[in-house]
C-alpha positions in Angstrom: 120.1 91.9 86.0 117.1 89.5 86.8 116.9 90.3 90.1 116.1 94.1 89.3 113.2 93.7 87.2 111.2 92.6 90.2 112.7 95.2 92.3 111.0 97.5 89.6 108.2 96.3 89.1 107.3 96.1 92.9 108.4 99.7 93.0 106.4 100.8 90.4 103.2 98.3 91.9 103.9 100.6 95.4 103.5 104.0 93.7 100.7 103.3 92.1 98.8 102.0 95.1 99.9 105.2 97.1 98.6 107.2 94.0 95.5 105.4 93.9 95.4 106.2 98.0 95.6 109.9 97.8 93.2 109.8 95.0 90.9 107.8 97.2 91.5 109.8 100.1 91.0 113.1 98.3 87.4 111.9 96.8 86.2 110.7 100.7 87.1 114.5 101.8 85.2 116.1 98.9 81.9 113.1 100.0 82.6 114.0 103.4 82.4 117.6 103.3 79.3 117.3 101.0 77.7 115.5 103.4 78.5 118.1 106.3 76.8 120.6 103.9 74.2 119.0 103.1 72.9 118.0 106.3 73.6 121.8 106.9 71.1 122.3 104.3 68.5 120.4 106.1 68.4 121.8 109.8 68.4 125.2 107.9 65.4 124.0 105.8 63.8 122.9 109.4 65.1 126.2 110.8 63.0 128.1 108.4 60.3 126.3 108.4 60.0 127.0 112.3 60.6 130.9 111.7 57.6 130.7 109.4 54.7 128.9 111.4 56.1 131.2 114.6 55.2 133.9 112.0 52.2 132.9 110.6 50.9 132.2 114.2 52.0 135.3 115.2 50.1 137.0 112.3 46.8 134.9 112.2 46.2 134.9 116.6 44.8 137.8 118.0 46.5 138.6 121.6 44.2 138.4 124.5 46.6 140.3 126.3 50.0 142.0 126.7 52.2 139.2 127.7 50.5 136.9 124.9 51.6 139.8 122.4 55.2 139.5 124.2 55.5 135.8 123.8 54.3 135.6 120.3 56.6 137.9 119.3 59.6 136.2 121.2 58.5 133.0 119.3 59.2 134.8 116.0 62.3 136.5 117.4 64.1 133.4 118.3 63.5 131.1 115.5 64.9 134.6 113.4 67.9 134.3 115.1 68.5 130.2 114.4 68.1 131.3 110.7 70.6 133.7 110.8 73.4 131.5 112.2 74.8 129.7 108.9 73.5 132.7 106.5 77.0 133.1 105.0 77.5 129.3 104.6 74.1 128.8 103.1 74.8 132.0 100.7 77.9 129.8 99.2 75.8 126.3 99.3 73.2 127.9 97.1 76.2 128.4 94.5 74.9 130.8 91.4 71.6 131.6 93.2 73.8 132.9 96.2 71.8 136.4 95.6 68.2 134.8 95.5 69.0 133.1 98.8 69.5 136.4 100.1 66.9 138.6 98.8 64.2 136.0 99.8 65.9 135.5 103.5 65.7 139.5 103.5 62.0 139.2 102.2 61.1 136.5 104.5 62.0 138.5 107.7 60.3 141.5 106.2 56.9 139.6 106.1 57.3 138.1 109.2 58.2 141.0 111.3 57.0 143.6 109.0 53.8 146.0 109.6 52.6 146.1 112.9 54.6 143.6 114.7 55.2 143.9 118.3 52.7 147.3 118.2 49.8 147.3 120.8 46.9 146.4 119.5 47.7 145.1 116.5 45.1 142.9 114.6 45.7 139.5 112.8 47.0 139.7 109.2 46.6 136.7 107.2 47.7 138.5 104.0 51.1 138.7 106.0 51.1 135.2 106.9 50.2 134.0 103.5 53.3 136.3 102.6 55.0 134.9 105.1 54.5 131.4 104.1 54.8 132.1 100.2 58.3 133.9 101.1 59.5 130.7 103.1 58.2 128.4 100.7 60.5 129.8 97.9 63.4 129.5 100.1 62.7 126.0 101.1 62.7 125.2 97.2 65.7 127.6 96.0 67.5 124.7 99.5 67.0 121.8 97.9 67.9 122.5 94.6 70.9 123.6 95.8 71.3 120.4 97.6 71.2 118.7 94.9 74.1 120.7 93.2 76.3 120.2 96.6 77.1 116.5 95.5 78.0 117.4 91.3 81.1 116.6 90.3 81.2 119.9 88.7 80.7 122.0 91.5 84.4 120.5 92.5 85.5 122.7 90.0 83.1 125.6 89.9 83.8 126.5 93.8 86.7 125.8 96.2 85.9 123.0 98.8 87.4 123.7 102.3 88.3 120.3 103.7 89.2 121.8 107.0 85.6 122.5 108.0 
């Protein structure tokens, strides 16, 4: 009967350190995936920050020409579309203010292609740009509040993690 206590007790030793593994494991895969969004989070911060100085130097220079008006306007097209890439992702990131995130991401491209963009002769609009930047600005700070959520231990339970991402 002596020799079965042992047995037991390492038995019992073993499950708890296979417990403690998957509990280990499980906790690196929610710190793992938090760390995928949040530098997520940060290129879309820098993404939008692009869109808007392509917009507000597409709103405060005056074309001298045709093609400049072209180019300018393909400078505020194309850093649009890097935006647009992860919008569903960053709607979920931003948790509760999901709906903010998207009404100023619809506000933002409003300003910046708004009015008289890509029209001949257009003239500068700093009133635009200053929209522009105000727009973006907001954004940028409704971002990193939410990155600041990404990592509580309560947002575990508030919103399903996928772990296959």
């Amino acid at each position: 009967m002596n020799n079965c206590l042992p047995t037991e007790d390492w038995s019992n030793k073993l499950v708890f350190v296979f417990i403690g593994a998957l509990i280990a494991y499980f906790f690196q895969q929610i710190r793992v995936s938090a760390a995928e969004q949040i530098a997520l989070v940060n290129d879309h911060i820098k993404d939008i920050e692009k869109f808007s100085d392509a917009a507000q130097g597409y709103w405060l220079k005056q074309p001298a020409n045709i093609q400049e008006e072209a180019a300018l306007a393909a400078k505020v097209r194309t850093t649009h579309a890097a935006t647009t890439l992860v919008y569903d992702e960053m709607s979920k990131a931003c948790g509760a203010s999901g709906d903010k995130y998207r009404q100023l991401m619809q506000a933002l491209f409003e300003a910046a292609t708004g009015g008289s963009f890509e029209t001949s002769g257009r003239e500068i609009d700093p009133l635009r740009a200053i929209e522009t930047h105000d727009t973006a600005a907001q954004l940028i700070h409704l971002l990193r509040c939410s990155r600041r959520d990404i990592l509580s231990i309560r947002r575990i339970f508030r919103y399903r993690i996928d772990f296959d991402r």
